[in-house]
DOKOLPA-190962 format. One record per residue: x negated, y negated, z negated of N, C-alpha, C in turn; residue in one letter. Coordinates in steps of 0.02 Angstrom, whole numbers, plus 50000, padded with zeros to 5 digits. Each point is the difference from the previous one (the first is absolute). Layout:
BEGIN
XYZXYZXYZA/...
***
This chain:
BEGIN
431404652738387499924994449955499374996150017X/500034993349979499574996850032499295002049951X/499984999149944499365002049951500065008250003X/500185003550022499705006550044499565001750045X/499914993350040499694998750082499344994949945X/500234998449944499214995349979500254991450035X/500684997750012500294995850038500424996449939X/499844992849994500384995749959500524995650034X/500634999249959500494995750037499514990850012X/500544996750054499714992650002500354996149973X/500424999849928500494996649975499414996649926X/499475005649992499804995449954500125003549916X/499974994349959500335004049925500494998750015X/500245006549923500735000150016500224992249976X/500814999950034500214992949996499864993950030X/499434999650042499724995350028500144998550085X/500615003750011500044999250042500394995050063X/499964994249933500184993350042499284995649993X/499125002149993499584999250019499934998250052X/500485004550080499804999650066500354994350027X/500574997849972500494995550025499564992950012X/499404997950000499664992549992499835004650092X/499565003849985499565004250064500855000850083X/500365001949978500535002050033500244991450022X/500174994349957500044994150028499604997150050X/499314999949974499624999950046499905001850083X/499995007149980500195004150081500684997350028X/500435000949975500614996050027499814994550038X/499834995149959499994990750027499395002150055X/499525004849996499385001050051500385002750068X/500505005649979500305002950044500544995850059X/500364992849963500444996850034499924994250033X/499174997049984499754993650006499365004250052X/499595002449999499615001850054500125007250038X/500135006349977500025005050021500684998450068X/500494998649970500535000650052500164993750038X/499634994650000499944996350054499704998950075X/499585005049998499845001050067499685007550012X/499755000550050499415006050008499134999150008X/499625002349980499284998250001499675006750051X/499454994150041499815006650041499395002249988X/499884998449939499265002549971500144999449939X/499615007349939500064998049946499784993749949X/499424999250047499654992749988500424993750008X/500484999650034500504994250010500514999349931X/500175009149968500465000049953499764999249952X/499355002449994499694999649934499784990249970X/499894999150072499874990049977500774997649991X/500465001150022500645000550000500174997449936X/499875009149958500225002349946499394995249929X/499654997450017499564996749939500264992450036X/500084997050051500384993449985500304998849973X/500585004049995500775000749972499634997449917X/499705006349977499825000449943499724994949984X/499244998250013499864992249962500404995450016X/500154997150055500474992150009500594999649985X/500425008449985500824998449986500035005049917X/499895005450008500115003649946499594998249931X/499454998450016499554998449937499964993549982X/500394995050054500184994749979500634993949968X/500235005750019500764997549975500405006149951X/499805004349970499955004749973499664996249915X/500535004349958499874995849933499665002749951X/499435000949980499425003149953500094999649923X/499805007349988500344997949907499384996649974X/499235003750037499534997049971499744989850027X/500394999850018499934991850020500774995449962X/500195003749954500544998349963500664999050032X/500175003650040500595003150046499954991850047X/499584997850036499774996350041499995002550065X/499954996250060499845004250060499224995750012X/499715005250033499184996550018499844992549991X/500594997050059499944993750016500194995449938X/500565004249976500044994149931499654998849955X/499705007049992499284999849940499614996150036X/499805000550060499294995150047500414992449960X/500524998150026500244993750020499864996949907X/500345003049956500094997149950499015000049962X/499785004750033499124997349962499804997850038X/500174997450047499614995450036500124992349985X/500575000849981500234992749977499584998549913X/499965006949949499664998549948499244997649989X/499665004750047499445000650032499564990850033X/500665000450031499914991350038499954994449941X/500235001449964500024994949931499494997549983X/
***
C-alpha cells in the first residue's frame, strides 16, 4: 500500500480528479505543436523551442478567466483604445 511506504497518491483530494485535465491539455497542444515536429540537437534548442511556443502562441491566443475570458491581445487591444481616450 502506498501510505505503508509513507507514499501519497498524485490524484489529489478525493474527487478532484478532473483538476489535471487543464495540465494534460496543455501537454497535449505542447506535445503536437513543438515536441513532434521536428528533432532538436541540443537541449538548449528545445528548451527555446519550448518557451516560444508558449509566450507568442499559447499565452496568446489562449483565453484567461482572470482577464475576463479575453485572450492577452484582446485585453491589450481593447485598453489601449480606453487608455488612448
Amino acid at each position: 500500500m502506498l501510505s505503508d511506504n509513507g507514499l501519497q497518491g498524485s490524484m489529489g483530494r478525493v474527487g478532484a480528479c478532473g483538476g489535471n485535465a487543464a495540465m494534460e491539455s496543455f501537454f497535449s497542444m505542447l506535445q503536437k505543436n513543438v515536441l513532434d515536429r521536428q528533432r532538436w540537437s541540443t537541449q538548449e534548442q528545445l528548451r527555446l523551442a519550448i518557451v516560444t511556443w508558449i509566450e507568442k502562441t499559447y499565452h496568446r491566443k489562449r483565453r484567461q478567466r482572470r482577464l475576463g475570458k479575453l485572450t492577452p491581445i484582446e485585453f491589450e487591444t481593447i485598453n489601449q483604445a480606453v487608455y488612448a481616450v
